[in-house]
N, C-alpha and C positions, 0 to 999 in steps of 0.2 A: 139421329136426334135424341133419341129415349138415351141413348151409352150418354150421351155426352150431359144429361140434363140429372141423367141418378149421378154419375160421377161427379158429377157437381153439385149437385144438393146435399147430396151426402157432407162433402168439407165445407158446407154452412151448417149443416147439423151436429155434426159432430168429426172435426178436421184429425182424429188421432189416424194413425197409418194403420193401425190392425182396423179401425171401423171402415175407411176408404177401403181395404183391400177386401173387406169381406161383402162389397157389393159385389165385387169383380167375381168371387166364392160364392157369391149367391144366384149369380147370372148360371155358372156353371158346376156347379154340382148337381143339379138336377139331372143333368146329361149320364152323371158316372150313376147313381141311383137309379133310373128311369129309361133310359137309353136302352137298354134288352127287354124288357116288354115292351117297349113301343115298337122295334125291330121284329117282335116278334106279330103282335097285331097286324103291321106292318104289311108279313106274309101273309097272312089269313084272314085278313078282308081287303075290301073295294078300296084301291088306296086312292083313288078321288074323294069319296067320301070321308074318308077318314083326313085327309087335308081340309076339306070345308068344312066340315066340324068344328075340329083344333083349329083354326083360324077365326072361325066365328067365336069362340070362347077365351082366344088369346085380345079377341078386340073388346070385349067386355070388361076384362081382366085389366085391358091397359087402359079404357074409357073411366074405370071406378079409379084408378090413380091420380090419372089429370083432376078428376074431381076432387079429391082430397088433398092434393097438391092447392088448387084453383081456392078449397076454401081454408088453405093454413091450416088441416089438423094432423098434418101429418107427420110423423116421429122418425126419428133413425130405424127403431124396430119394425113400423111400420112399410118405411122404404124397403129393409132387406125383406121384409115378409108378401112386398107386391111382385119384389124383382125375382124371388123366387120360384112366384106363383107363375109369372110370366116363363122364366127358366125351364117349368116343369112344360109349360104346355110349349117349347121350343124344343125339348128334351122327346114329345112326340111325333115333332115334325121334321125335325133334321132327317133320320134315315128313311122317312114315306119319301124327300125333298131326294135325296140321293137317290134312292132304289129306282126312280123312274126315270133315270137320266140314261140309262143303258137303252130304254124303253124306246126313246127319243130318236137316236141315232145309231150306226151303225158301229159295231166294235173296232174298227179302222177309226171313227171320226171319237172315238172315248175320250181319247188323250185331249185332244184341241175342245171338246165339248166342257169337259172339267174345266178347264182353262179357263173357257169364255163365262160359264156359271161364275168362275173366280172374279171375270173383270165386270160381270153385272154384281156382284155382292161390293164390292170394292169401289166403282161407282158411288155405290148409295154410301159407303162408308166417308169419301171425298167430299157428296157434297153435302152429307147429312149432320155431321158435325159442324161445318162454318156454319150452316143453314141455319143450324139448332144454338150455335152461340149466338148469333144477330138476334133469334128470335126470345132468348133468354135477357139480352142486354134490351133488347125492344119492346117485346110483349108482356114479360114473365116466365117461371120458371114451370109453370103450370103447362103451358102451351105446344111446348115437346111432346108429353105426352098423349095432351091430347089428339095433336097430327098421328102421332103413334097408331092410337086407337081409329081414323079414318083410314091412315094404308091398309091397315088388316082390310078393313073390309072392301077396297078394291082387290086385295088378293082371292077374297072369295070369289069377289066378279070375272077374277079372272080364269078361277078352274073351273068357272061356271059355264064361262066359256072354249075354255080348252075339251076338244071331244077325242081320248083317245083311242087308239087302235088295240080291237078288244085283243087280249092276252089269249095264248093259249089254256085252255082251263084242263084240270087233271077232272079223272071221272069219278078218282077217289075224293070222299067226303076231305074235310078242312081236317088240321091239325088240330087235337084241342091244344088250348092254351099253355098251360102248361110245358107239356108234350114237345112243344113247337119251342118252348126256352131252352128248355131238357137235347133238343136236336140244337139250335144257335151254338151254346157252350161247348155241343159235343163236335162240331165244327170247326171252330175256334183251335179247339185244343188238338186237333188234329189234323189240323192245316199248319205247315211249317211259312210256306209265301205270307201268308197273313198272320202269324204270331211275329216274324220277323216285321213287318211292318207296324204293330205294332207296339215294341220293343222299340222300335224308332224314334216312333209319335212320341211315346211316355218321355222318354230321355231330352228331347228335344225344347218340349212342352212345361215341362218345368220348369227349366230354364229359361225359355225365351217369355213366360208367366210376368216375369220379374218389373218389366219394362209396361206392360200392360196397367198392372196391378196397382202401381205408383206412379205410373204417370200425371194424373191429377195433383200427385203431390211434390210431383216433378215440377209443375209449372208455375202452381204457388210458392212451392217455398227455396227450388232452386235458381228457376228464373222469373220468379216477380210477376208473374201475368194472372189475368183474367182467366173468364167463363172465353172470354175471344179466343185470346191465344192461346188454352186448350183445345179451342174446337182448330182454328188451326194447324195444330199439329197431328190431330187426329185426321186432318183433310190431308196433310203430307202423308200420314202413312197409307191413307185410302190412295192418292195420286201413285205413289210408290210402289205400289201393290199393282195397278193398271198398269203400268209402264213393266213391272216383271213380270205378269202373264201376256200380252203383248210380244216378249221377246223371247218367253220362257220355251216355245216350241225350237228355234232354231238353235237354243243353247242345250237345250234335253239332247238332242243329237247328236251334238258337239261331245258334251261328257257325259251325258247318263244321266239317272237318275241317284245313282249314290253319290255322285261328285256334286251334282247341284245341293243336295242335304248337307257338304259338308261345309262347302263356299257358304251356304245359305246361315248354316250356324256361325262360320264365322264371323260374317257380315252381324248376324244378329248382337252376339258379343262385341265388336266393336260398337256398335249402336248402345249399348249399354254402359261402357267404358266411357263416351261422350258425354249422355247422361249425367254420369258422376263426377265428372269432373268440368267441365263447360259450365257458364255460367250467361252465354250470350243466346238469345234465343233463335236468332237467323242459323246459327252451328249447329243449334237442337232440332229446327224443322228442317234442314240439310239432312241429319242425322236421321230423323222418323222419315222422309223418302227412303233413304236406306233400309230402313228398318220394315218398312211396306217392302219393297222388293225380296229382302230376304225372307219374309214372312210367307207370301205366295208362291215364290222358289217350290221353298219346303213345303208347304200343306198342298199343294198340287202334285207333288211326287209323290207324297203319303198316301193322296187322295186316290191317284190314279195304282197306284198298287195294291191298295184294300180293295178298289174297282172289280182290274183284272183276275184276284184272288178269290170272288166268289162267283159260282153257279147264279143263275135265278132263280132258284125255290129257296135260296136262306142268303139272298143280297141283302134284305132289310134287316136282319137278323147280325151278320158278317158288322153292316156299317155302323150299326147299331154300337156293337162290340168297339166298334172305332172310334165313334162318337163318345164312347162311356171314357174310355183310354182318353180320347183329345180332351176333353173338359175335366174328367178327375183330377188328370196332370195338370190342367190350368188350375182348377180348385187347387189343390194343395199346395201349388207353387204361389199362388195367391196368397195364402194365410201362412206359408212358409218367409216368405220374403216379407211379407207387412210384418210380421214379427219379430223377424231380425231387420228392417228397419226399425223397427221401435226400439233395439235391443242397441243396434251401433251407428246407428244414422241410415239417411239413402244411400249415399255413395259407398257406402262396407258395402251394404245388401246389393250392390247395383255389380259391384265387381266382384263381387264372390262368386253370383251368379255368371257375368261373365267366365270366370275362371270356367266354373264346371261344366257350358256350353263348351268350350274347347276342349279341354279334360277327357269329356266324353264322345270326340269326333274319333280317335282312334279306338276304343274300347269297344266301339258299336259297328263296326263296319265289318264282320263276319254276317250282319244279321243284312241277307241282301234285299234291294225292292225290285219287285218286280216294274216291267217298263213298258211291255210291250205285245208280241202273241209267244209270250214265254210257254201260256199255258191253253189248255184249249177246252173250256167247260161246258158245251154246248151238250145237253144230253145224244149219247151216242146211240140209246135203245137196238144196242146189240144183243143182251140178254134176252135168250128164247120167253115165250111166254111162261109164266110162273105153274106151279104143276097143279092136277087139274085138282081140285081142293073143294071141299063141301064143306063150311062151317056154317051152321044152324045160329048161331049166336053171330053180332057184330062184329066179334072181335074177341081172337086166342090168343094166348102169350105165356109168357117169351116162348121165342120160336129159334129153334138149332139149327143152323145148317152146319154142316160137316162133307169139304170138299177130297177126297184120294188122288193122292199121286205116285206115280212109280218115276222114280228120277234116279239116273247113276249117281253113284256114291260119290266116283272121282269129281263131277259138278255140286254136290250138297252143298259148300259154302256160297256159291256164285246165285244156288238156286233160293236158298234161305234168306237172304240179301235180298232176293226180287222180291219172295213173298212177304217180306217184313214191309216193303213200299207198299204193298200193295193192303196189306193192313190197315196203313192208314188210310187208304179211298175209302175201305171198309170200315174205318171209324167215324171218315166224315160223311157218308151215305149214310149214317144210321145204325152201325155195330155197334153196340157198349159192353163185349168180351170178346177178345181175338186170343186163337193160341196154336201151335203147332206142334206136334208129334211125331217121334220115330217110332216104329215097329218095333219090337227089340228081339226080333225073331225074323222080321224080313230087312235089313236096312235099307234097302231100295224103296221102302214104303213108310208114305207117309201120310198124316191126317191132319189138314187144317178143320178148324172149327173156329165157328164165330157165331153170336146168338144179338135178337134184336128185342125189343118190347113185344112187339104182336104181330100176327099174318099181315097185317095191314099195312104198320110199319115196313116189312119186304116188299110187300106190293110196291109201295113210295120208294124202294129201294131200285128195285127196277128199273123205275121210272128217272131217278137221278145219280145212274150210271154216266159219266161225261167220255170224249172222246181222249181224256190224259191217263183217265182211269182205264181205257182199252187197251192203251198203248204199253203203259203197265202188267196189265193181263196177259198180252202175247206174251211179253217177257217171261213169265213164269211159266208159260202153255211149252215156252221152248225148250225149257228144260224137262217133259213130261216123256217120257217112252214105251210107256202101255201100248196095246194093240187097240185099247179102244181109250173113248173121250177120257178124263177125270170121272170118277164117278160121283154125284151130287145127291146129298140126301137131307132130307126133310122133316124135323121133327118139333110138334106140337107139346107145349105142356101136358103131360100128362093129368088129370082131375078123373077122378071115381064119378063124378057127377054128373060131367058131361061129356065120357066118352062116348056116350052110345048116341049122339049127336052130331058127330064128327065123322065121317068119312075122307079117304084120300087114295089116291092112285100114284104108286110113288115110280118116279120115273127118271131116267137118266135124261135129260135132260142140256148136258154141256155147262160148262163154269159156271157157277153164279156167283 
């Protein structure tokens, strides 16, 4: 009801296509902004708490709207400046709303779990819009948001009620904040499953912006209609959307998940194509069914890939990253397309973007999604215990480890290869320097090194070794031919200051 009631107040306030699309940019850019620190909060506190919070703040936030709606004082500038206010505190809750859905169910039921979140969000999107045009034609334009402002606050009631099942807790203090951004990005960047994922999103998201953005002014000025048949067509792409997660399990199986992303864009391109050229609106709300199915298609496959691609100590963090990607892309494809609508009409802007939804189905498909138990993140806590360490102070750094190996020469490229995968576990565990060595005197020897922030940081390192990261490990164990383990070694910043504080036992130990 609130989409349908800005999207429309808006083309009473001021009907130009850059002003309409830059509510759609004001909904979602908070997300690209805001989205990694809330990801990261996310990890490192109570994420109950942190949803009743932001909920309670998002219902005040949407309560002072309806109000100033309710008594006529309120401006264009002030709309984008409520809806962004609103954005920011959505831009908090989306990855707390994701991160606990693993929480929920079992990693067999992920897939179907995402889904069914799709057909409850998608629901409200069906009947919230017709709901929200009757009661703009009936009550006022006021009254959307202020129903807005009572659901919140059943949502609080409802984590008030929800009592979950306590988490496992580490015995290591919290991440600071910072820290915990600094570890999200170094994740991201070192996870190939979820940079490919999204690479996806961005491409997709741009594109499929197009049709979002201008729909309002889709309805007024190419087919004629109301605040009704806007909210109409917004309930066909809600209905559209139920009906493709509904069938979205037994066709994932069928082809996958990169084939439904590319069916899925091209459905969405033709839905755009209609758009721009139709003028009847039973063809257009034909069309936005379409345009729901192909929309849930894709962000269900997205969804469920970002999913399986993070551990649980940086899921909120990971989706967060997602979340930044899915709305930035919507931002900019928003005030991309509202302006080349203003620049050549809707229909240029409707089919250019279609173009580059197709365009870009084969250009993208090296970058693959994950589907299924491609990957296996569960911590393994194979690594022995960490060596036996006396630090007086909270916390040392950076801290060296430096692992030897003796590997035949005739395997060195095979074995360089393994260690180079295995690099990256160690960059998204928490290394931010990897590197490796030859001898130039023994060639059968070699020296990996990699360094982290602080002992503490390792300690966390230990602890978010996963079972793909092992498998990894043996890999490179097999090419190892010493009589004894690798040898592992341990080194503390050096400081004049506070060596004589510092004690250590240094120990062989086995891989870390």
């Amino acid at each position: 009801m609130h989409d349908v009631g800005a999207g429309w107040l808006i083309t009473t306030l001021s009907p130009s296509p850059l002003m309409v699309s830059l509510v759609q940019a004001a909904t979602t850019l908070p997300f690209f902004l805001f989205a990694l620190p809330a990801g990261a909060l996310a990890d490192i506190v109570d994420r109950r708490l942190m949803l009743m919070a932001i909920q309670a703040v998002t219902a005040a936030v949407a309560l002072a709207l309806g109000i100033v709606v309710l008594v006529g004082e309120i401006t264009p500038i002030g709309l984008l400046a409520f809806t962004f206010a609103l954005g920011i505190c959505e831009a908090f809750l989306a990855p707390t709303w994701q991160a606990i859905v693993p929480s929920l169910v079992s990693k067999a039921e992920l897939a179907p779990a995402v889904a069914l979140n799709s057909v409850g969000i998608n629901i409200s999107r069906a009947i919230g819009p017709a709901l929200g045009g009757a009661i703009i034609v009936g009550i006022g334009i006021a009254w959307p948001f202020l129903l807005n402002a009572a659901g919140f606050v059943m949502v609080v009631l409802a984590i008030l009620w929800w009592k979950p099942t306590p988490a496992h807790k580490s015995h290591l203090p919290a991440e600071h904040f910072w820290n915990a951004i600094r570890a999200g990005v170094r994740y991201t960047c070192s996870s190939e499953p979820l940079k490919a994922t999204l690479a996806r999103a961005a491409v997709f998201f741009v594109f499929a912006s197009a049709y979002w953005a201008l729909l309002p002014l889709i309805v007024r000025g190419r087919l004629g209609g109301g605040a009704q048949l806007y909210g109409v067509m917004v309930t066909c792409i809600g209905a559209g959307a139920v009906a493709g997660a509904l069938l979205l399990p037994r066709i994932r199986k069928r082809f996958g998940s990169d084939r439904i992303v590319a069916i899925g864009s091209i459905g969405t391109a033709a839905v755009m194509i209609t758009f721009a050229l139709v003028h009847v609106p039973t063809a257009a709300a034909i069309a936005s069914l379409i345009a729901g199915a192909s929309w849930i298609a894709v962000l269900s496959c997205l969804n469920i890939s970002a999913q399986i691609s993070l551990p649980d100590w940086v899921r909120a963090r990971g989706l967060s990253v997602y979340s930044a990607v899915f709305f930035g892309s919507m931002a900019l494809g928003s005030v991309l397309w509202g302006q080349i609508a203003g620049w050549l009409g809707i229909p240029s802007a409707l089919l250019l973007a279609a173009l580059g939804a197709v365009v870009c189905i084969p250009l993208t498909r090296r970058f693959r999604l994950l589907s299924g138990g491609d990957l296996d993140l569960s911590p393994s806590s194979h690594w022995p215990p960490p060596l036996n360490i006396v630090v007086t102070e909270d916390d040392r750094g950076p801290v060296l480890i430096t692992v030897e190996y003796q590997v035949d020469s005739d395997h060195a490229p095979e074995f360089l290869s393994a260690l180079h995968e295995l690099a990256k576990a160690r960059r998204r565990d928490g290394a931010f320097a990897w590197e490796v060595f030859r001898d130039a005197a023994r060639p059968n020897r070699y020296l990996e090194y990699f360094k982290e922030v602080s002992w503490l940081d390792h300690l966390r390192h230990h602890e978010r070794v996963t079972s793909t990261d092992r498998i990894i490990q043996d890999r490179v164990l097999d090419f190892h031919i010493g009589a004894i383990a690798p040898i592992v070694t341990h080194f503390l910043a050096a400081d004049a200051s506070t060596t004589e504080r510092v004690t250590a036992t240094v120990e062989n130990r086995g891989l870390k």
